[in-house]
BASE-360995 format. One line per 4 residues: number of its first residue (from 1); their letters; for each residue x, y, z of C-alpha. Coordinates in Angstrom, 3 decimals, m for minus. Example, Ala and Ser with C-alpha at 12.3 -4.5 7.8 and 13.67 -1.06 7.14 Angstrom:
1	AS	12.300:m4.500:7.800  13.670:m1.060:7.140
***
This chain:
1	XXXX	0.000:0.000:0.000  1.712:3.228:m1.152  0.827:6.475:0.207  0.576:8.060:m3.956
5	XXXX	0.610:6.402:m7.119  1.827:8.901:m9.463  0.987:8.330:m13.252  3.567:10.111:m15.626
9	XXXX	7.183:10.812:m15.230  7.823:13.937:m17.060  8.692:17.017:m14.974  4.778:17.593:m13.477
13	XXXX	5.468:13.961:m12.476  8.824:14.210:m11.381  8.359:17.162:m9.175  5.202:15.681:m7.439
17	XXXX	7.209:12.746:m6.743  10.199:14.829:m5.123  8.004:16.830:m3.314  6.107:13.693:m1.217
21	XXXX	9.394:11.563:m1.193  10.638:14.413:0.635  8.130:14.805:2.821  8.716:11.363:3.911
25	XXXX	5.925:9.575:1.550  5.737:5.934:0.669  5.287:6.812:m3.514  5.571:4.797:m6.367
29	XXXX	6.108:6.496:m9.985  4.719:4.809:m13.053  6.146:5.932:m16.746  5.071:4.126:m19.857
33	XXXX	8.098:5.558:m22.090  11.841:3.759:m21.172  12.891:6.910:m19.466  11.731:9.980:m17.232
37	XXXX	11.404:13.551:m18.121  8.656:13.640:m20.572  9.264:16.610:m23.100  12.677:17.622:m20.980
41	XXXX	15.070:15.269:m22.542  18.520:14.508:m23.977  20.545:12.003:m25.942  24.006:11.889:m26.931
45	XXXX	24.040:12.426:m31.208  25.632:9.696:m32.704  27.346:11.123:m35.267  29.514:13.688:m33.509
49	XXXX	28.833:12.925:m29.978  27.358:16.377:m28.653  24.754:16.027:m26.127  21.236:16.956:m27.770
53	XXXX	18.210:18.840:m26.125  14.904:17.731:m27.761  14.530:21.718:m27.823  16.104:24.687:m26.275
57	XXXX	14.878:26.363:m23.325  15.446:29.546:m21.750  14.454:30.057:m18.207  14.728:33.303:m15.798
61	XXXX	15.125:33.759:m12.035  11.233:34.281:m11.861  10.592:30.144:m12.090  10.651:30.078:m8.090
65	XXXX	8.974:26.684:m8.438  11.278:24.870:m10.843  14.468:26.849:m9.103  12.906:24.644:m5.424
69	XXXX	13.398:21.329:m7.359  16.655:22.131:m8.771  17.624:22.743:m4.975  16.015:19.633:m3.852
73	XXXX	17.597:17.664:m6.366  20.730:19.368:m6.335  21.374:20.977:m9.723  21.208:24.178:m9.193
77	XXXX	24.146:25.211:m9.548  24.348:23.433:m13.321  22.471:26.703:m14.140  25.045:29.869:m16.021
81	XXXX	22.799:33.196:m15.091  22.627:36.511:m17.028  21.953:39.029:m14.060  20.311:41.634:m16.024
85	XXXX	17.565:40.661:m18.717  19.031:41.260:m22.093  18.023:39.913:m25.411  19.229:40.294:m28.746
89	XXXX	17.179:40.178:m31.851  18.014:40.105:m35.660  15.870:41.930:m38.414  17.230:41.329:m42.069
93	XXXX	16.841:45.204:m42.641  17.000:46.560:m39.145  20.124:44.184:m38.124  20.592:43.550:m34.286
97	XXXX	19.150:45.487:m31.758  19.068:44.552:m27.757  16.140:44.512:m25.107  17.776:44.635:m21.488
101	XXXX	16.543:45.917:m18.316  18.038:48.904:m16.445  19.864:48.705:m13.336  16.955:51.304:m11.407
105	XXXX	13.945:50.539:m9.506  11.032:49.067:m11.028  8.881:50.013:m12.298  11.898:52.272:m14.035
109	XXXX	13.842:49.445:m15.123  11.223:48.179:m17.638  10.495:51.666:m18.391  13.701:52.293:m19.345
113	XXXX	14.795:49.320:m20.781  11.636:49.584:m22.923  12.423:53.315:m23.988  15.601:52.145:m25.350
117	XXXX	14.718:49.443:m27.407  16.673:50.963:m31.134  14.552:48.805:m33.552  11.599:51.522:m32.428
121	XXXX	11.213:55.127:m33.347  11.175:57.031:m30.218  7.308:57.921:m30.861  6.460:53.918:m30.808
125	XXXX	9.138:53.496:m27.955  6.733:55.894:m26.099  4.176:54.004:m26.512  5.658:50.839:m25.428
129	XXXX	5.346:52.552:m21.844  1.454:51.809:m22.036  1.982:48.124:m21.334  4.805:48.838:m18.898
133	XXXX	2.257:51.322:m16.890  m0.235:48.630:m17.087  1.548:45.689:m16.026  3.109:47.974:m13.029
137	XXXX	m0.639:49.071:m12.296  m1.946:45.463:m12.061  m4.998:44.910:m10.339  m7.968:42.617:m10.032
141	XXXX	m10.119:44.548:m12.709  m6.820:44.106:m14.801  m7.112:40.335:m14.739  m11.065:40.542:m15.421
145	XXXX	m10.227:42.736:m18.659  m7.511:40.739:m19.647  m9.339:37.321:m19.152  m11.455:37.714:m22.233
149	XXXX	m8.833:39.077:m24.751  m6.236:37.865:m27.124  m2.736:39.241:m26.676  m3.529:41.309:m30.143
153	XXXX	m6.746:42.678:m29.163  m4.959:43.895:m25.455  m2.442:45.606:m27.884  m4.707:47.636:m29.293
157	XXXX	m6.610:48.491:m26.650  m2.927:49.714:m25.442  m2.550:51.659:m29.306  0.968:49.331:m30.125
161	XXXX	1.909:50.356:m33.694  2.689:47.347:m36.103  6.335:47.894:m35.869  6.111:47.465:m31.812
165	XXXX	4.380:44.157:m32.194  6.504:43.145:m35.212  9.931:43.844:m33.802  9.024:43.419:m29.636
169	XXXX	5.432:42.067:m28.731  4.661:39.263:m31.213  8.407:37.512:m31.361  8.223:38.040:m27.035
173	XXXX	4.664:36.441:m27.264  5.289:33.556:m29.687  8.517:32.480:m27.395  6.530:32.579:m24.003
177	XXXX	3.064:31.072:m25.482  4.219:28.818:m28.184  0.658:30.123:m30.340  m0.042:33.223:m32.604
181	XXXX	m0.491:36.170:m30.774  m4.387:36.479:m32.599  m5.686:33.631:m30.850  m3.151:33.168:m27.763
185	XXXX	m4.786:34.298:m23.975  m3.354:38.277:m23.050  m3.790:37.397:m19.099  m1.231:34.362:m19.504
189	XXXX	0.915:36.658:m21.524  0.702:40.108:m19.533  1.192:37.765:m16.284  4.599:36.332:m17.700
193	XXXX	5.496:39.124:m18.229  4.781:40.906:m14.752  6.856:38.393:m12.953  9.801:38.280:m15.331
197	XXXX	10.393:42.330:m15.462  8.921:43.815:m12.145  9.524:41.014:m9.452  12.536:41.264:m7.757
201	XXXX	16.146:42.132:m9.509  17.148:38.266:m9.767  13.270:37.134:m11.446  14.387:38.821:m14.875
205	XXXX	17.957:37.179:m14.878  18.431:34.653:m17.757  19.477:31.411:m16.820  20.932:29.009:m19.044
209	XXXX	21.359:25.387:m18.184  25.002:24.133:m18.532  24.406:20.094:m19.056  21.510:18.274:m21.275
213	XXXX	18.075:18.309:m20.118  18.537:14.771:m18.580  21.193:15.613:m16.456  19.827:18.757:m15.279
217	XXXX	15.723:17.097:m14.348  15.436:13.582:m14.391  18.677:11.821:m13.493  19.385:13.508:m10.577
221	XXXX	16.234:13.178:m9.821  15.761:9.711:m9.785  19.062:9.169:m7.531  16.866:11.675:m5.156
225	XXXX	13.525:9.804:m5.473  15.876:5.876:m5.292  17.743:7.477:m1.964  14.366:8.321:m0.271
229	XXXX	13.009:4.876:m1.011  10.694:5.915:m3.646  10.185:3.077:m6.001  10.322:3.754:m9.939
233	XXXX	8.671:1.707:m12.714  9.716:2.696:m16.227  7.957:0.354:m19.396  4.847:0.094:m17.543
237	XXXX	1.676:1.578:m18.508  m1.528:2.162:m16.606  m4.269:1.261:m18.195  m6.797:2.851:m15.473
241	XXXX	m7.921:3.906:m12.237  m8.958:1.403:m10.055  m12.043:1.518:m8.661  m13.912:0.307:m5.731
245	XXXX	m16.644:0.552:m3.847  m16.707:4.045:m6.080  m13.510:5.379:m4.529  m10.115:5.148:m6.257
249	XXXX	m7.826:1.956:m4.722  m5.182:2.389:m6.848  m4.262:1.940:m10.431  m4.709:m0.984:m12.637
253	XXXX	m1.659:m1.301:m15.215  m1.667:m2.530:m18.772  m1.234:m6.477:m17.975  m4.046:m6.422:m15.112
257	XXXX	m1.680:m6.331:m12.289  m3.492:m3.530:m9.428  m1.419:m1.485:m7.512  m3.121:m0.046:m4.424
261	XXXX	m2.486:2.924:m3.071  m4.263:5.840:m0.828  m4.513:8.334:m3.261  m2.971:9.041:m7.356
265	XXXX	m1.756:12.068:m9.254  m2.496:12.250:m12.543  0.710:13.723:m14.347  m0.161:12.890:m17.943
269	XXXX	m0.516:14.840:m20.446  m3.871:16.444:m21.811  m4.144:14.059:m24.971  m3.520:10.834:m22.998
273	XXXX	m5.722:12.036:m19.481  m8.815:10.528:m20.833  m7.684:7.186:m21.061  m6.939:6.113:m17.914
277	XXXX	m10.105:7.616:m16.155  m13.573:5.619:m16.061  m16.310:6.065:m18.494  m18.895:7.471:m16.555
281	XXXX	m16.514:10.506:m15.524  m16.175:11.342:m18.550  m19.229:13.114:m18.942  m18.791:15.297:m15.977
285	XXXX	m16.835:18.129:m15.682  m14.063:18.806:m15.479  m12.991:15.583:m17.088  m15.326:16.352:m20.056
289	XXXX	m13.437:19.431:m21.507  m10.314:17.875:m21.218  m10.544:16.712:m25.040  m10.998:19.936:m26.377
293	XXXX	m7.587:21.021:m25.429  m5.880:21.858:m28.716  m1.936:21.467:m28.574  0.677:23.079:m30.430
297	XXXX	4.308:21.827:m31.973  7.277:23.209:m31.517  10.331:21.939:m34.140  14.067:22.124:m33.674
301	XXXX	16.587:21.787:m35.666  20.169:21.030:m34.972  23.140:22.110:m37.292  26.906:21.376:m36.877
305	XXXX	29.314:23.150:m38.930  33.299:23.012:m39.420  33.830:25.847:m36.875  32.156:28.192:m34.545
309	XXXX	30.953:31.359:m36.097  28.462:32.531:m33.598  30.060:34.724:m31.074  26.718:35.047:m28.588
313	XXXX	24.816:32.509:m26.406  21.299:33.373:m28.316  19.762:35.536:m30.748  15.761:36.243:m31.847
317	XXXX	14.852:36.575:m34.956  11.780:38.819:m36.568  10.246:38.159:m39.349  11.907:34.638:m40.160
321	XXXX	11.030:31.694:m40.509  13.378:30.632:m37.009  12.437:32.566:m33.772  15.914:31.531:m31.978
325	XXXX	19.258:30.241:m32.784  21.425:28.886:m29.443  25.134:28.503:m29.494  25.402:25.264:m27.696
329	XXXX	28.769:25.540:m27.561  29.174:28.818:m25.553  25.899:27.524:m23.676  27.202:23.925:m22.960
333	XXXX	31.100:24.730:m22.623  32.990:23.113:m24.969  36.817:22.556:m25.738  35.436:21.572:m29.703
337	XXXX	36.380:23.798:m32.273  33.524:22.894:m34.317  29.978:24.976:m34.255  26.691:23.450:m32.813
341	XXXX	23.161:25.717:m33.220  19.967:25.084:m32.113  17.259:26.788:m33.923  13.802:27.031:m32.232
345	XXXX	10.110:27.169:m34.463  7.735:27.651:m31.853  3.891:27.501:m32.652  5.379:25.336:m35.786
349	XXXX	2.022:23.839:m37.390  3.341:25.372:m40.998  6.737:23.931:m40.546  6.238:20.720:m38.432
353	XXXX	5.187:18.569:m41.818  8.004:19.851:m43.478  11.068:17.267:m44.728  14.362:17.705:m42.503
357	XXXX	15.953:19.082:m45.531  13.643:21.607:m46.327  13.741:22.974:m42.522  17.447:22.701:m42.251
361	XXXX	17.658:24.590:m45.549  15.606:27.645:m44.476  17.715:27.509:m40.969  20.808:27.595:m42.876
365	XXXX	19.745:30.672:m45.039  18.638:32.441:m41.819  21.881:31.590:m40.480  23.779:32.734:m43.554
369	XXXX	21.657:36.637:m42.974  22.730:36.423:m39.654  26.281:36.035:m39.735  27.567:36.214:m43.349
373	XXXX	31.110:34.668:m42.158  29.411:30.885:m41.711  28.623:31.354:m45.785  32.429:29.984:m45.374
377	XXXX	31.316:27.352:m42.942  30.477:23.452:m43.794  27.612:21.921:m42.228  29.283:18.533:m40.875
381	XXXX	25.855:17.419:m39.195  22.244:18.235:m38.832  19.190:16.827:m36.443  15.328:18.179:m36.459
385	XXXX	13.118:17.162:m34.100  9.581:17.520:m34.112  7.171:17.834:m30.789  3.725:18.316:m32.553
389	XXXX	2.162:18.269:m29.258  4.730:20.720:m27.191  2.099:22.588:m25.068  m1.414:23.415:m25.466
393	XXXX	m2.154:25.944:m27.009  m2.596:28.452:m24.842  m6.151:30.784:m26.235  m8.497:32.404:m24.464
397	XXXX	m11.228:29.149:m25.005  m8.474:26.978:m23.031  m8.140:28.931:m20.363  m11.579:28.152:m19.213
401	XXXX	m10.728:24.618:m20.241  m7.986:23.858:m18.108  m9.046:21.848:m14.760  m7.262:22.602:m11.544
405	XXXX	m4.915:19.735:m9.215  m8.554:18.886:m7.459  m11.121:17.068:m8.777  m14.754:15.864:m7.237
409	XXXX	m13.143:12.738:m6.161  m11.414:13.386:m3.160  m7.779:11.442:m3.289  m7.154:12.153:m7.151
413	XXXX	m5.313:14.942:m7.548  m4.396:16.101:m12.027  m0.694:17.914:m12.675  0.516:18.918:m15.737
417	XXXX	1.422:22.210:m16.957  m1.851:21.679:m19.445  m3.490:22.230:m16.138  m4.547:25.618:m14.764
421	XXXX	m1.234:26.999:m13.257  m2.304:30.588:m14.003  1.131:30.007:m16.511  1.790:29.487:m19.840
425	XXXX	2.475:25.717:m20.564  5.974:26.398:m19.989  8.886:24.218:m17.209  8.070:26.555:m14.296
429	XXXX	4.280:25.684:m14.803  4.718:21.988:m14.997  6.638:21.851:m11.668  4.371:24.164:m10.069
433	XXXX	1.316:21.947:m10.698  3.535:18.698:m9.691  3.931:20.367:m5.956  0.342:21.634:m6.069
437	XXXX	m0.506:17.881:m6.466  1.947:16.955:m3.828  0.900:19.424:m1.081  m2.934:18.261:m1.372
441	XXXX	m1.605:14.655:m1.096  0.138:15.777:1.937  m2.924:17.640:3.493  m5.319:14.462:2.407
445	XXXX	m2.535:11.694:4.094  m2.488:14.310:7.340  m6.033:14.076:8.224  m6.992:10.577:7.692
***
């Protein structure tokens, strides 16, 4: 008899299972795939040995829930920081121009830092203060407003000029919601943004992970969850709840083996929820929703080339077909000579049916606008990978959609960062639900 069941190993899964194993839990952790970590991954590429990242990921000091885990697990420290918020971006006419946060008070430093953004005229750079004024001014007839609009219709209602969401809003919004600013949800957006530039002076630094994905979420985190007697089950499905007497028991897994337990977290993702709950529930809400959940890909592609070229850790482009390029090598350190990028296409539903040729032939002509001097570069190597079901995709309609960690029956609890953080579907949102989860197993094992 466990104390949790916990279905799913990505991160939601992984950080639900920290969180009670620390608390002293019995837990058991079932994953169907032959490792943990879900969509946070790596592999080692055959071909020229470099760890890979299924795709890229930029965090910031703001992820207070994802920087607990790394402390529990110990990894931390595996994480390069940026103290002051600065990004570059690339226009093919405009060439580079940087967004970075002031060193003054907020809300001055965003004001600032938005004031000086060069790819702006000064009259559009003015009005880039609306949103700052608005996201300082937050209050709860701001999140009623912004509840019910797209991120495009909340920039008009602020009067942004097509060249502020062309060169700022849009490539900012596509990055943090993975969906087209027309349909994606304003309140996610506007609240992303709100913690990231006017929290405290560490929430807006960038943070780059030094190591693969693998080495920086799951590994360590299974020697954490094996040294607190947690037990793991990779290669085994469960096929259901099991029920009885009307309550949940436990899970029943693929070959008909039940596993009891006093109470199971759900840490699957959207598309795959509905299978392992009963029938009946199905019609009943929350669990009836669930399926309309849209998702959205996200495609990266990997490219190797006779030297290194790229003299920054990251770059955003507007107007191209990539939205990021990541110099692994400056990023991972590296005593190779040769150059590794990874190039980012989030929101990706015209590019994910693409061949790999034809997507590693538009990165390499962004590349080539970019930095003319890798024109004299040879590609040695190249990888895409395609996750057509990334996040959800994050619209107003969703938003309503997305259940919270309780549910009518008492001692199931759902995680997932498809579930309603309040966040974007984004790493800080996934770990966030997994200890929501884990703190209302904790309160439910405390009072029985």
């Amino acid at each position: 008899m466990y104390d949790s069941i916990i279905i799913g190993g990505g991160l939601s899964g992984l950080a639900a299972a920290v969180k009670l194993a620390d608390g002293g839990k019995k837990i058991a952790l079932f994953e169907q795939a032959p490792r943990l970590g879900g969509r946070c991954y790596s592999f080692v590429d055959k071909t020229t040995g470099d760890i890979v990242d299924n795709g890229q990921h930029l965090l910031v000091g703001a992820y207070y829930n994802l920087m607990e885990y790394l402390d529990l697990i110990g990894t931390r420290n595996l994480l390069s920081s940026q103290p002051r918020s600065k990004v570059i971006f690339f226009e093919a006419k405009r060439g580079m121009s940087a967004f970075s946060l002031k060193e003054l008070p907020k809300p001055l430093n965003l004001l600032f830092g938005l004031f000086n953004y060069k790819h702006l005229n000064p009259i559009d750079r003015l009005k880039l203060l609306r949103i700052g004024i608005e996201l300082f001014n937050w209050a709860a007839s701001t999140e009623l407003r912004l509840k019910k609009l797209t991120i495009d219709e909340w920039l008009d209602q602020q009067r942004q000029s097509e060249d502020a969401r062309k060169y700022l809003w849009h490539p900012l919004a596509i990055s943090i919601m993975n969906e087209s600013p027309k349909i994606a949800s304003a309140l996610l957006f506007a609240r992303a943004l709100r913690a990231t530039f006017l929290g405290s002076k560490n929430d807006s630094a960038i943070l780059m992970p030094a190591v693969g994905q693998s080495d920086l979420y799951s590994e360590p985190a299974i020697r954490f969850l094996e040294n607190h007697s947690a037990e793991i089950f990779i290669n085994k499905q469960v096929a259901s709840l099991f029920l009885r007497d009307g309550e949940i028991k436990g899970v029943k897994l693929q070959g008909g083996e039940i596993i009891e337990s006093k109470s199971v977290v759900s840490a699957v993702n959207s598309h795959a929820f509905s299978d392992i709950i009963p029938e009946e529930w199905k019609r009943e809400k929350p669990f009836c929703d669930i399926e309309k959940i849209q998702s959205s890909p996200i495609v990266s592609v990997n490219l190797w080339f006779d030297n290194d070229f790229m003299d920054i850790d990251s770059i955003g482009l507007i107007g191209g077909n990539i939205h990021w390029f990541f110099n692994r090598r400056r990023i991972i350190s590296s005593e190779k000579k040769t150059g590794y990028l990874s190039g980012v296409i989030s929101a990706a539903r015209d590019y994910v049916n693409l061949t790999n040729e034809e997507i590693t032939g538009l990165a390499l002509k962004e590349i080539h606008g970019i930095f003319p001097q890798s024109k004299k570069s040879k590609l040695i190597n190249s990888l895409v990978i395609r996750e057509k079901r990334a996040t959800i995709s994050a619209t107003v309609d969703a938003e309503i959609l997305r259940p919270g960690v309780e549910s009518q029956i008492n001692n199931f609890f759902i995680a997932g960062d498809w579930t309603n953080t309040g966040l974007p579907a984004t790493i800080e949102g996934a770990v966030l639900s997994g200890f929501k989860a884990a703190s209302r197993v904790m309160s439910l094992l405390s009072n029985q």
